[in-house]
GUDOTOR-214254 format. One line per field, with one value per residue (C-alpha): y, x, z; residue number from 1. Coordinates in Angstrom, 1 decimal. Example, Ala and Ser with C-alpha at 12.3 -4.5 7.8 and 13.67 -1.06 7.14 Angstrom:
GUDOTOR-214254
y	-4.5	-1.1
x	12.3	13.7
z	7.8	7.1
setor	1	2
end
This chain:
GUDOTOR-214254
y	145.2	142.2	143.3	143.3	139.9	138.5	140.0	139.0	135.0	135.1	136.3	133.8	130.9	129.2	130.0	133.8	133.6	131.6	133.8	137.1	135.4	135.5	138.9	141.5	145.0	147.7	150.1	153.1	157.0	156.7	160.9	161.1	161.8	162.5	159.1	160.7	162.1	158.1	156.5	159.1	157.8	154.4	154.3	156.3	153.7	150.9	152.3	153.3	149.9	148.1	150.1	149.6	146.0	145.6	147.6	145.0	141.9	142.5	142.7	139.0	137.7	134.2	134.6	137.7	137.8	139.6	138.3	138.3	135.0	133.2	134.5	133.9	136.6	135.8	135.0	138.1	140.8	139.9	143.6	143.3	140.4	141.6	144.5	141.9	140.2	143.7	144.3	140.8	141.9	145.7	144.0	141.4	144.7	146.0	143.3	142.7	146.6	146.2	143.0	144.8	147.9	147.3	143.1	144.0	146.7	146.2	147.1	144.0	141.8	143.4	143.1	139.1	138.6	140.0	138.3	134.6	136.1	137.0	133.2	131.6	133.9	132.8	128.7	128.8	130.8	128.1	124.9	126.6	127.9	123.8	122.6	124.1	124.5	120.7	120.1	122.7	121.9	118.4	117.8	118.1	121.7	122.6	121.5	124.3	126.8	125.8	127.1	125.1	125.4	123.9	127.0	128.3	130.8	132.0	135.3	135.8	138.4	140.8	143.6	145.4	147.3	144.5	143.9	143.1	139.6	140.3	142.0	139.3	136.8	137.2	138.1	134.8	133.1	134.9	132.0	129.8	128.2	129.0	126.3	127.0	130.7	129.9	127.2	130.0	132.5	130.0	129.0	132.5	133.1	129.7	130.9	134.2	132.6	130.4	133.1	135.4	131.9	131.1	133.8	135.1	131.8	129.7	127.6	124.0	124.8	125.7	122.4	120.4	121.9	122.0	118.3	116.9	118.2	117.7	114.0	112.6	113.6	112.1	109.1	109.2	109.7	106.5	104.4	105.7	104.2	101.1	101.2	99.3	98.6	95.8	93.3	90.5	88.1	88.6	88.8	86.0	84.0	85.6	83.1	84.6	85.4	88.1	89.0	89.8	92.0	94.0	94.7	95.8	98.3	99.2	100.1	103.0	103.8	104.9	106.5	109.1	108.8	110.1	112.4	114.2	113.1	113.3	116.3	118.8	117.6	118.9	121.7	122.8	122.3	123.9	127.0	127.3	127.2	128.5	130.7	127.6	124.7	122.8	123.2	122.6	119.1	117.9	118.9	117.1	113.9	113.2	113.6	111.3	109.5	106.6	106.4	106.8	103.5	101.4	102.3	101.7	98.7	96.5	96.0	94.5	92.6	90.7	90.2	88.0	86.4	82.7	83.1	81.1	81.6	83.1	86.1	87.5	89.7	91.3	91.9	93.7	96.0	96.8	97.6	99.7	101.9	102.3	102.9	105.3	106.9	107.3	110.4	112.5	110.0	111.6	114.9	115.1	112.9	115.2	116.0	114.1	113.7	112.0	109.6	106.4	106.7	107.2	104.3	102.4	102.8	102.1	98.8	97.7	98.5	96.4	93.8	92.7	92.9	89.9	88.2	89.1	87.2	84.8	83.3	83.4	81.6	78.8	78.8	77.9	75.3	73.9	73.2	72.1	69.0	68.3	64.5	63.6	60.8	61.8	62.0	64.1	61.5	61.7	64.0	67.1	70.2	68.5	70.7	71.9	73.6	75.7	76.5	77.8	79.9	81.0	82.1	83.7	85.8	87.5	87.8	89.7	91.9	93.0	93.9	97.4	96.8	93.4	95.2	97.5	94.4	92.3	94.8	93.8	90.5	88.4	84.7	81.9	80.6	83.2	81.2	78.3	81.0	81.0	84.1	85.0	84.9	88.4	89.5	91.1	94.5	95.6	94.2	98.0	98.8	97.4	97.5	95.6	93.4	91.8	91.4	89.5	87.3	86.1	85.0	83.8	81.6	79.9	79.5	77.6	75.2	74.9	73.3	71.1	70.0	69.0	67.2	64.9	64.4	63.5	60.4	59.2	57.8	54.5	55.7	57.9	59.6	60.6	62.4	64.2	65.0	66.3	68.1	70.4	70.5	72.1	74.0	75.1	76.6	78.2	80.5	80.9	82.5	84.5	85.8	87.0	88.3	91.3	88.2	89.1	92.4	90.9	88.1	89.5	88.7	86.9	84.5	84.0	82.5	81.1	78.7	78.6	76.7	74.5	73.7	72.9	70.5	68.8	68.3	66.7	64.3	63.2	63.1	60.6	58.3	58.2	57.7	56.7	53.1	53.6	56.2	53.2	50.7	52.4	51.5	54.6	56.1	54.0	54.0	50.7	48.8	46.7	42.6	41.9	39.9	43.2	45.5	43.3	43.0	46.7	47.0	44.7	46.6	49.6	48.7	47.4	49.7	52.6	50.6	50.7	53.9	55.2	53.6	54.0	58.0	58.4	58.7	61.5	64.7	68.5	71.3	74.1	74.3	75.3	73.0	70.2	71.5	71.9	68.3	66.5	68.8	67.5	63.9	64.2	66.0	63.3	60.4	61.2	61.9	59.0	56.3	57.6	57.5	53.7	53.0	54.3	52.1	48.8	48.9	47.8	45.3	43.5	43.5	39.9	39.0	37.0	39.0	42.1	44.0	42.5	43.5	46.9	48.0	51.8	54.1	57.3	59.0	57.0	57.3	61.5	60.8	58.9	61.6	64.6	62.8	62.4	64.5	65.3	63.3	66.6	64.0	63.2	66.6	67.8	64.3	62.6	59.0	57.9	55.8	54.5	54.4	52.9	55.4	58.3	61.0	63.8	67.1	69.9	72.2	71.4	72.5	75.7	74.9
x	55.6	53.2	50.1	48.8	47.2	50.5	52.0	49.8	50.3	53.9	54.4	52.0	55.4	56.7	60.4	59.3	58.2	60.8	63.5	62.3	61.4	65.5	66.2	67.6	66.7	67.6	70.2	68.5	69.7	71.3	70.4	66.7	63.7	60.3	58.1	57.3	61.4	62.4	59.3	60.6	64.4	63.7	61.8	65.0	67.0	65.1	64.5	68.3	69.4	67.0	68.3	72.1	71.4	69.5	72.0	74.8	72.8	72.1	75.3	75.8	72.5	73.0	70.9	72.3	73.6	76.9	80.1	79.5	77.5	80.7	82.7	83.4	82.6	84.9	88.0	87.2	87.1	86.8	86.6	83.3	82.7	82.6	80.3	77.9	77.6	77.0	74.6	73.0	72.6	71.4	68.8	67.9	67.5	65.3	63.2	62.7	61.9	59.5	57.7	57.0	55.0	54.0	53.8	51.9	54.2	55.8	59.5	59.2	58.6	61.1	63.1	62.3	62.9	66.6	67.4	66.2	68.4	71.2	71.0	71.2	74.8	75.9	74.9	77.0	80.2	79.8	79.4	82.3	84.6	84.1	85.1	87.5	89.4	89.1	93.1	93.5	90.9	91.8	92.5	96.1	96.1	93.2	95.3	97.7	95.3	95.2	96.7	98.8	95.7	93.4	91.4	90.8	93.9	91.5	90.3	86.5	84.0	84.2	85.8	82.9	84.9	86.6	90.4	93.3	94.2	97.5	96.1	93.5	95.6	96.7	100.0	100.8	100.2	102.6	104.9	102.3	102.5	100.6	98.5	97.9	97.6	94.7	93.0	92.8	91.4	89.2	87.4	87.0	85.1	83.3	82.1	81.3	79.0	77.2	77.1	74.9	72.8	71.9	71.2	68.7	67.0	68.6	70.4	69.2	70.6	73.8	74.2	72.8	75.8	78.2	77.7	77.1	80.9	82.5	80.7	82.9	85.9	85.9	84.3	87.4	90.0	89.3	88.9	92.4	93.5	92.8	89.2	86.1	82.8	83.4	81.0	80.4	80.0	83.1	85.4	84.2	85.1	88.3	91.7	93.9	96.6	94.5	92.9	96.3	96.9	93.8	94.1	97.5	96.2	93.3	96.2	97.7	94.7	92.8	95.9	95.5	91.5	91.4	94.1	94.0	91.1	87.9	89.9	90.6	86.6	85.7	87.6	86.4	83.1	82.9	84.8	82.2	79.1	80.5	77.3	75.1	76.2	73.5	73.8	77.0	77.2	74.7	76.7	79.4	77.6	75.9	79.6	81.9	79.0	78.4	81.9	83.0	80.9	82.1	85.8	85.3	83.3	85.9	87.6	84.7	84.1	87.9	86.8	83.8	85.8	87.3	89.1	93.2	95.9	97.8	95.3	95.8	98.3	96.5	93.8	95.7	97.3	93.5	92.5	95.7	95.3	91.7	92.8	94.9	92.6	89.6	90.1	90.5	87.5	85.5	86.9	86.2	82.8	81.3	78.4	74.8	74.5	78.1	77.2	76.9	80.1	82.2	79.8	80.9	84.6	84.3	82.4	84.5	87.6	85.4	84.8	88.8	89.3	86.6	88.4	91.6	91.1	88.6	91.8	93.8	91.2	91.6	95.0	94.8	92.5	93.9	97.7	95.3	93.2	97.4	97.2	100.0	102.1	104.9	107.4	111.3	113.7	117.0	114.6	115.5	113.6	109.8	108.1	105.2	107.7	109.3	106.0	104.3	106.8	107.3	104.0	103.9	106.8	105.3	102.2	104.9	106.5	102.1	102.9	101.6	98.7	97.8	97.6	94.7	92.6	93.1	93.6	89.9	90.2	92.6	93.6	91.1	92.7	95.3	94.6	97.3	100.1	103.0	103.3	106.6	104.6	103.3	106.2	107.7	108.5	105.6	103.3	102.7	101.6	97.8	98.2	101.9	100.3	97.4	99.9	102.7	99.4	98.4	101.8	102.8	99.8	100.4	104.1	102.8	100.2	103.1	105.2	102.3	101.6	105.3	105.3	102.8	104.7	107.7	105.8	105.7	109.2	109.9	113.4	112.7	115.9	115.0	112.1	113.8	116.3	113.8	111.9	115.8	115.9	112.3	112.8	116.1	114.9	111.5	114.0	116.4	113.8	112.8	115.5	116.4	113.0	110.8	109.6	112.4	110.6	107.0	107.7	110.6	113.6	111.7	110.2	113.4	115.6	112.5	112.8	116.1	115.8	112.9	115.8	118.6	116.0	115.1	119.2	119.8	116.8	118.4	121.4	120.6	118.9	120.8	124.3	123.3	123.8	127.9	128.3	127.2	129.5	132.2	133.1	132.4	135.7	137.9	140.9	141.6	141.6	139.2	139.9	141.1	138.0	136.2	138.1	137.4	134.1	134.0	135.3	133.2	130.2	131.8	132.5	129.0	127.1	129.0	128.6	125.4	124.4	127.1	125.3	121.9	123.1	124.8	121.9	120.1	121.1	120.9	121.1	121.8	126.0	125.7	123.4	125.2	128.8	127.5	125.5	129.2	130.9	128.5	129.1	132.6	133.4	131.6	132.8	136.1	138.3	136.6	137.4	140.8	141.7	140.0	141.6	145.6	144.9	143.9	144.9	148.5	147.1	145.3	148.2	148.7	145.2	144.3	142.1	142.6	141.7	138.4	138.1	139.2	137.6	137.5	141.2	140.7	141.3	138.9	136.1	136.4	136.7	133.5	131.9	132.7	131.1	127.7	124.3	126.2	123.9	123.3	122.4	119.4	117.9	115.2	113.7	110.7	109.5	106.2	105.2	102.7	102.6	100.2	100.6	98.0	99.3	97.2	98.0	98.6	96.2	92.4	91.1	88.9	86.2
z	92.4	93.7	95.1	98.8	98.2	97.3	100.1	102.7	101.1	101.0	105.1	105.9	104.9	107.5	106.2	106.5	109.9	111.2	110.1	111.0	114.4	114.9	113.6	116.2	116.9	114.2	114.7	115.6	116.7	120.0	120.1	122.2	120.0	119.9	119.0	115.2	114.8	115.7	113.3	110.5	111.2	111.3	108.2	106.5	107.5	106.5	103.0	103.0	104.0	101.7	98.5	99.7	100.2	96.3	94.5	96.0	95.8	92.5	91.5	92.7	91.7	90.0	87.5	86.4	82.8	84.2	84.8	88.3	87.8	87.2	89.9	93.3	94.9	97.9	95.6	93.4	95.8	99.8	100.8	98.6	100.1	103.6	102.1	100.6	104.0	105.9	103.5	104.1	107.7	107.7	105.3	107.6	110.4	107.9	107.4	111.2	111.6	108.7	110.0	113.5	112.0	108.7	107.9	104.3	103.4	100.0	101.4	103.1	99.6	98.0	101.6	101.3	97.6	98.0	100.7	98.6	96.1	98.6	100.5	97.0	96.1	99.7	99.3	95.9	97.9	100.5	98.3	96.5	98.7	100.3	97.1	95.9	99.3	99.9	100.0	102.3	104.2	105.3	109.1	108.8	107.2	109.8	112.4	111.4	112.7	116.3	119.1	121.6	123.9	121.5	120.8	117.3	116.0	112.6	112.1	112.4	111.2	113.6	111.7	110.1	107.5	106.2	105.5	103.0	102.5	104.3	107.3	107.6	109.6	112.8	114.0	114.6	112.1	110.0	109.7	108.7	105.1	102.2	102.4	106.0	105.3	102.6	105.4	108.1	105.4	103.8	107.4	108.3	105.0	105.6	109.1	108.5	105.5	108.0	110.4	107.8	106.6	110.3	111.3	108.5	108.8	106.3	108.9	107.1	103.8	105.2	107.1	104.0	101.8	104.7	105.7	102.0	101.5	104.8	105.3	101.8	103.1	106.3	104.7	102.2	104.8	106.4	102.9	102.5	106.0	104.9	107.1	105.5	106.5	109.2	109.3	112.1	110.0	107.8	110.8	112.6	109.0	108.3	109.2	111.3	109.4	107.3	110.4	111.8	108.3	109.4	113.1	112.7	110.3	112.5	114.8	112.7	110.8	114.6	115.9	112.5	112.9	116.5	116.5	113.3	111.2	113.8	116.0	113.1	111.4	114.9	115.4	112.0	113.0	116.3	114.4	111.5	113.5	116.5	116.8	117.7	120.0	119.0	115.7	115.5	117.6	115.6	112.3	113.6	114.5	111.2	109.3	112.0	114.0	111.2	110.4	113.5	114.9	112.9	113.3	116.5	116.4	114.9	118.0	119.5	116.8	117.3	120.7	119.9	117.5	117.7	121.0	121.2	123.6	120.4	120.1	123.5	122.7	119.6	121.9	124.3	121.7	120.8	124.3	125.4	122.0	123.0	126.8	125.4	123.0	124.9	126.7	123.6	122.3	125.1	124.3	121.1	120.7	124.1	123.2	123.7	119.9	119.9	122.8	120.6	119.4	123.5	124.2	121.2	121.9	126.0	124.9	122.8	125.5	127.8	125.8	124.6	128.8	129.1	126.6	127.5	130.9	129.3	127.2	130.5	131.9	128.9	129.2	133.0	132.2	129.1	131.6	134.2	131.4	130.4	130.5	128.0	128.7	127.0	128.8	128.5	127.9	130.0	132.6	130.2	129.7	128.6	126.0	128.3	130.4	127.3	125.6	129.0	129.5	126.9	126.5	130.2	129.1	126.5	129.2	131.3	128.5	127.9	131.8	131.6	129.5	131.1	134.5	133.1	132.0	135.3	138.3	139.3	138.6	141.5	139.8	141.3	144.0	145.8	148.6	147.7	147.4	149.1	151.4	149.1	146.4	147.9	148.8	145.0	144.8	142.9	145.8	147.0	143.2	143.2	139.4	139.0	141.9	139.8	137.0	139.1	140.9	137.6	136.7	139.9	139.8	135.8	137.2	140.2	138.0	135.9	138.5	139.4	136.7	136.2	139.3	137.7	135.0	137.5	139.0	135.0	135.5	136.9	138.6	141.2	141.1	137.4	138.8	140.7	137.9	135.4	138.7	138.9	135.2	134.8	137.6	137.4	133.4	135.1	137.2	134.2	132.3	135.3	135.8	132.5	131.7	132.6	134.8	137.7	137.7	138.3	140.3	142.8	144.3	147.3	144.0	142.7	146.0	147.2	144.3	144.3	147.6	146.1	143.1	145.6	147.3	144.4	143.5	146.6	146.4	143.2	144.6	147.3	145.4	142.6	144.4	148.3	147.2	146.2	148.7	151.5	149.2	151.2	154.7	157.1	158.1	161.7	162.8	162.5	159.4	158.0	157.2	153.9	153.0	154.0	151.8	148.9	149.5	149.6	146.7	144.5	145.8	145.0	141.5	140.8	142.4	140.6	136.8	137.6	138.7	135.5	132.7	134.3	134.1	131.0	129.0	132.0	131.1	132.5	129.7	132.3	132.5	135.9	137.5	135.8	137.1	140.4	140.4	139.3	141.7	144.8	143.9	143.2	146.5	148.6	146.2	145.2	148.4	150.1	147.6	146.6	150.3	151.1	147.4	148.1	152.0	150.5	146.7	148.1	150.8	148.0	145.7	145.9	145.0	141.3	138.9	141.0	138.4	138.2	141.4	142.0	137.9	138.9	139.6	141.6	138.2	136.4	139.1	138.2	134.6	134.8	136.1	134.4	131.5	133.0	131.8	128.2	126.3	124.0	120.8	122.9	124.2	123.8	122.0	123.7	124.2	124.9	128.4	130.0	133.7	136.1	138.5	138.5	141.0	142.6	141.5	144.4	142.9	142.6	139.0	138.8	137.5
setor	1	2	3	4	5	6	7	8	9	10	11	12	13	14	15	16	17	18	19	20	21	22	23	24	25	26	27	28	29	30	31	32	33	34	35	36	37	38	39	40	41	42	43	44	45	46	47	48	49	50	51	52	53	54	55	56	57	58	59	60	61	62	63	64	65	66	67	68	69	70	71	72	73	74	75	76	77	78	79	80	81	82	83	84	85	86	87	88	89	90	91	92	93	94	95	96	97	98	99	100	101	102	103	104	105	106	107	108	109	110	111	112	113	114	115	116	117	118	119	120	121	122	123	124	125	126	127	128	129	130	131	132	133	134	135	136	137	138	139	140	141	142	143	144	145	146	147	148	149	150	151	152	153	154	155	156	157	158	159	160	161	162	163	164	165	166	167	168	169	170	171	172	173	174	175	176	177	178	179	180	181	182	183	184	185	186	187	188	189	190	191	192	193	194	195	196	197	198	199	200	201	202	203	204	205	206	207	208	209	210	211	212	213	214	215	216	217	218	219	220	221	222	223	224	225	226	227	228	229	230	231	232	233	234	235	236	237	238	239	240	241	242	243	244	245	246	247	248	249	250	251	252	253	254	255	256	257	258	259	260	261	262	263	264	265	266	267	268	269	270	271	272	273	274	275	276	277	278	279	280	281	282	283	284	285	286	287	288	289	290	291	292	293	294	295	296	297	298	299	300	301	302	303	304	305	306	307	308	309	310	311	312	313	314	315	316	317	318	319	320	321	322	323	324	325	326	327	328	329	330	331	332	333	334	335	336	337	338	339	340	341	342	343	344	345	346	347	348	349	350	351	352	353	354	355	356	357	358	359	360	361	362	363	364	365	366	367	368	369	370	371	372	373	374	375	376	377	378	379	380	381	382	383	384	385	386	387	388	389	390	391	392	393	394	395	396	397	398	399	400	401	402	403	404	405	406	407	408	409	410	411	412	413	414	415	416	417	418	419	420	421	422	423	424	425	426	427	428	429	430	431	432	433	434	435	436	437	438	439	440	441	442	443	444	445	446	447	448	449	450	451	452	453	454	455	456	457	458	459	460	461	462	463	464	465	466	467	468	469	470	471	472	473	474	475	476	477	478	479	480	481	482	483	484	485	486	487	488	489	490	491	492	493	494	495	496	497	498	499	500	501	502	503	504	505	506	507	508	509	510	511	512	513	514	515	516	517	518	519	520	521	522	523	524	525	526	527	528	529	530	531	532	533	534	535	536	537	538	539	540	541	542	543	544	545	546	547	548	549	550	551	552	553	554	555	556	557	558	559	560	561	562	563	564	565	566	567	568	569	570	571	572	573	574	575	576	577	578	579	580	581	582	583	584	585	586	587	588	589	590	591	592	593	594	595	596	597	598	599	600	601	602	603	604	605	606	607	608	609	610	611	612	613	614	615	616	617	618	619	620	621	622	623	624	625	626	627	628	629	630	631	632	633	634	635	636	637
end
């Protein structure tokens, strides 16, 4: 037995102190006493509890040359086990009862050197039972122990007298697996460990082991979803295409990280040290915290990345998994301790919205800079017209994410809307409003643009042609598009007015000239000489305005049947009738038939072959034009 000067050294320890500082009151007679009766009992107790405590503890010391040393004492007997831990705790009674009347007593160094010897059994069963439950311990079998509400389904500690193995788990969790069966028992031993550790001071060594275990397998989960250490610099240099690889993987790898990986590592957490809050959020931040940043950095970093109108749309499945993320992000990183990682996630949502609307932004500008010359040959579909809307299309089938990123943030100029461009069904939705703005707006600079493009040809008619064509493919691809949706009804038959405008400008300048060929309709005939002046006019004027056309074409079947139908029904009846009237009149004429070139037959077959140049579409030529025509909408600068 060390002597009083010893003793007297050894409660002077910080670790001493500190631990008895946390003990509770021992469990004392509730039957009234006189002051010497309760010293007497106390003091019976503590020696009783002291000597229970030894005889058990030293069973399980580590360095004892007994089997025991080997063994788990948790997997060997866990009735014992319980014991050992009840043991732990009357001693730690003891000690506190000693400390308060007799700090120099010898119980209390023998009191203190079994309970060093106790804490070292328990930091091997914990290291242990962390290791060699590491399978069943993953997030996925730890989810197995959670109730629909969230809240922990594993038994505790409470039961003093300890229990079988099979009467350990609940009634509810008798359908479990075995290898959720063995999770459920191995985190009640785990927390019932940790409970005992903290709570006889010994709190630091328990999170050293506990983290030091818990800390690789997180890590190790996210190696195996494909997650490395992002760096700016590396992402910034990657190409695309394996930039591509990565965020599509940082899209399923999160999904797992969130839901399963960082949930269950916190559940586990918050169940283990339950006792402590503070302890226990601060566990859990220095295992997921690290990791945790710079999963959720990455998206950020693709943000500050090369920004191209291609991108967007990666971008905006980052931010709508984040969107859709972050509330069990907030859930489960909720504590102050964990506040790096919630900001780290909400900057990084922030972040793909600014560039998100910065490559809108681009894309506005870049139509807006178009200068190209190029022009569609035959007034077809040009290339400008198929890519940007293309591209707005895939902009409206993001609709539901895209409104997220833009719902504070109106397109430049709303001003230069029509009203009908306000008028879509999803005006009354603010969200689905933004959205259908946006678009409504590239759609308009679109059309502007294109009208630029239309003062490029030299035939005016032309312009007007490729004007129907453009437009008449704009509403096409509204209409059979997610874009009918955004955009409306009201969007859809306002342009369909703009289209029939534009067909019967072309209309009148291409084929006003052999409709006036024709004498207006009398009732009295006209002079010979008259009629065959008519029809000379006629003829040339309709050559011309034939071969000028047969190399125009319109790729839409039902804009081009209705285009031959309009011409034929105002041409056709009028020069078959003035044709049966003086075709026999000016029978007797030499070279008639250089005269009169066209039949009423021929003048229909004629035109059923016009805009069918199909060899042609979609091939450009390049012009030059001296013209330099104002656009309709001023650049945002």
């Amino acid at each position: 037995m060390p002597g009083k000067g010893m003793s007297i050294h050894f409660f002077s320890s910080h670790k001493t102190l500190s631990s008895l500082s946390s003990f509770s009151s021992p469990r004392t007679p509730s039957t009234p006493s006189s002051p010497a009766f309760s010293h007497t009992f106390s003091e019976d107790v503590v020696e009783e509890n002291i000597a229970n405590a030894a005889t058990m503890i030293k069973k399980w010391d580590m360095n004892s040359p007994s089997i025991t040393k080997l063994t788990s004492l948790f997997l060997h007997n866990r009735k014992e086990a319980k014991e050992f831990l009840k043991c732990v705790k009357d001693l730690r009674c003891a000690m506190h009862y000693s400390v308060s009347e007799h700090s120099t007593s010898d119980k209390l160094v023998l009191a203190q050197t079994l309970m060093q010897t106790a804490m070292k059994r328990l930091e091997h069963e914990l290291y242990q039972t962390l290791s060699r439950y590491r399978d069943e311990l993953d997030a996925e079998s730890i989810s197995l122990g959670r109730s629909s509400d969230g809240s922990s389904s594993y038994v505790g500690d409470e039961d003093e007298n300890g229990s079988e193995d099979d009467d350990e788990l609940r009634r509810t969790g008798e359908t479990l697996t075995e290898m959720g069966r063995i999770s459920q028992l191995a985190m009640a031993d785990l927390k019932a460990i940790a409970d005992v550790m903290i709570g006889c001071g010994y709190g630091k060594e328990c999170i050293k082991i506990y983290k030091l275990a818990r800390k690789s397998i997180v890590d190790e989960g996210l190696h195996q979803l494909g997650i490395e250490h992002f760096k700016a610099s590396h992402v910034q240099k990657m190409n695309w295409e394996a930039l591509e690889h990565m965020i599509k993987n940082w899209l399923t790898a999160v999904k797992i990280a969130v839901k399963t990986l960082f949930s269950g590592e916190k559940f586990f957490c918050d169940h283990v040290f339950s006792a402590s809050d503070k302890i226990r959020e601060a566990c859990f931040c220095d295992i997921t915290q690290e990791e945790a940043l710079n999963l959720f950095k990455f998206p950020e970093l693709v943000a500050k990345s090369k920004k191209s109108a291609e991108r967007i749309f990666q971008l905006m499945e980052l931010h709508n998994m984040l969107n859709v993320l972050f509330p069990e992000i907030e859930l489960i990183f909720n504590s102050e301790a964990t506040s790096a990682v919630k900001l780290q996630a909400l900057s990084s949502i922030h972040k793909l919205g600014d560039s998100v609307r910065a490559i809108i932004s681009d894309f506005e500008s870049t139509l807006h800079k178009d200068s190209s010359k190029t022009q569609a040959v035959g007034g077809g579909i040009h290339q400008l017209t198929r890519s940007v809307m293309s591209y707005i299309t895939s902009l409206g089938e993001h609709g539901n994410i895209l409104a997220d990123i833009v719902a504070d943030h109106p397109p430049p100029c709303t001003s230069s809307f029509p009203e009908s461009y306000f008028e879509s069904p999803s005006s009354h939705n603010s969200r689905g409003s933004a959205v259908s703005l946006h678009l409504a707006w590239l759609i308009l600079v679109l059309l502007c643009k294109l009208d630029r493009k239309a003062a490029l040809y030299k035939d005016v008619a032309l312009s007007y042609l490729f004007l129907a064509n453009n437009l008449q493919f704009i509403i096409e691809k509204v209409r059979t598009s997610v874009l009918k949706h955004l955009l409306g009804d009201d969007w859809l038959c306002t342009h369909a007015k703009k289209l029939k405008q534009y067909a019967l400008n072309y209309e009148t300048m291409a084929w006003n000239k052999v409709f006036s060929s024709l004498p207006e309709r009398s009732s009295s005939p006209v002079p010979p000489e008259v009629a065959k002046d008519c029809f000379r006019r006629f003829s040339t004027a309709f050559e011309e305005a034939y071969v000028k056309q047969t190399s125009w074409i319109v790729p839409n079947r039902k804009l081009r049947d209705e285009l031959k139908a309009s011409i034929a029904k105002k041409l056709a009846p009028a020069y078959r009738e003035f044709y049966d009237e003086y075709r026999v009149i000016l029978s007797g004429e030499k070279f008639l038939e250089l005269l009169v070139r066209f039949g009423p037959d021929d003048l229909e077959n004629q035109l059923s072959d016009l805009f069918h140049s199909s060899s042609i579409l979609g091939s450009f030529s390049s012009i030059s034009s001296p013209r330099s025509p104002k656009g309709c909408i001023p650049h945002q600068k």
